[in-house]
DOVO-513183 format. One record per residue (C-alpha): residue number from 0; residue in one letter; x, y, z. Coordinates in steps of 0.25 Angstrom, whole numbers. Each point is the difference from the previous one (the first is absolute). Example, Ala and Ser with C-alpha at 12.3 -4.5 7.8 and 13.67 -1.06 7.14 Angstrom:
0	A	49	-18	31
1	S	6	14	-2
# end
This chain:
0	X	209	-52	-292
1	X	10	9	-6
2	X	12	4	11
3	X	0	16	5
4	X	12	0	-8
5	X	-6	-5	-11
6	X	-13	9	1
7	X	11	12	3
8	X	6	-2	-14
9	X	-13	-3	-8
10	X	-5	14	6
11	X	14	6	-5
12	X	0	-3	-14
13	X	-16	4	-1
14	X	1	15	5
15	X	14	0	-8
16	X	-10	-3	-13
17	X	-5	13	-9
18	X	-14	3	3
19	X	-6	-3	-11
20	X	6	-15	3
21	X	-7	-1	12
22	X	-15	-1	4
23	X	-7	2	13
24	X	0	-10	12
25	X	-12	-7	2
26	X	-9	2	13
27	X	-5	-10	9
28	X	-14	1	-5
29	X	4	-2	-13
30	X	8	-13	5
31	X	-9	-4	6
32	X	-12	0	-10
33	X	7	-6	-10
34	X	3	-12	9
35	X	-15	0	4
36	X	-2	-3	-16
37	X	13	-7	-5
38	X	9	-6	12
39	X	10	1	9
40	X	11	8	-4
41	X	14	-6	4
42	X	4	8	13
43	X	14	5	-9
44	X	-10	6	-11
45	X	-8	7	10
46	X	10	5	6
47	X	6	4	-13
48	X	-14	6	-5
49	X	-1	6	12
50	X	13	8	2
51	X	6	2	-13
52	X	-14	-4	-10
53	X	9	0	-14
54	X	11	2	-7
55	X	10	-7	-8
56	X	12	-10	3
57	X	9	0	-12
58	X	-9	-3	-12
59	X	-12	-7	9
60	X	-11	9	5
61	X	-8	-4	13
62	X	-15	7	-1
63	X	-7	4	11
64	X	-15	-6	2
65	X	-6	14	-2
66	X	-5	-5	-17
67	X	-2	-14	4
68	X	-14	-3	7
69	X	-6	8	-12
70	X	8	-7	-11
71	X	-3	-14	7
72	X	-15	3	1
73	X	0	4	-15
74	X	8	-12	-3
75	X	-11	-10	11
76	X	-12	10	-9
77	X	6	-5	-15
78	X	2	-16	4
79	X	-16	-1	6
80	X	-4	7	-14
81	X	9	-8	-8
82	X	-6	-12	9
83	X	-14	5	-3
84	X	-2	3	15
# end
């Protein structure tokens, strides 16, 4: 788990982003419906998605969950056709 410190700085250099870099926290029902259909999300991540939700870190973007389940369910949907299921 990420140190207090850690989680300190990480929450820092997110509210420092514009606006238009960041996007919303995720809540705990939406955590917790996307593990219900995809898995465990490591317990840093969470907390990430949870607090913070997305931003950027240099050139790397972490997402929040908030387009997954849906884009994961389109994906599942176009294998079991493509499998004629």
């Amino acid at each position: 788990m990420f140190s207090p410190d850690t989680q300190q700085k990480i929450q820092k250099h997110i509210e420092a982003m514009p606006d238009s870099l960041r996007q919303e926290p995720a809540t705990e029902a939406q955590l917790r419906d996307f593990e219900a259909n995809f898995g465990t999300i490591p317990e840093d991540y969470r907390w990430f998605l949870r607090t913070c939700g997305g931003g950027y870190f240099g050139s790397e973007e972490w997402t929040t969950l908030l387009g997954y389940p849906r884009a994961m369910r389109s994906f599942k949907t176009s294998l079991a056709h493509k499998d004629g299921r």
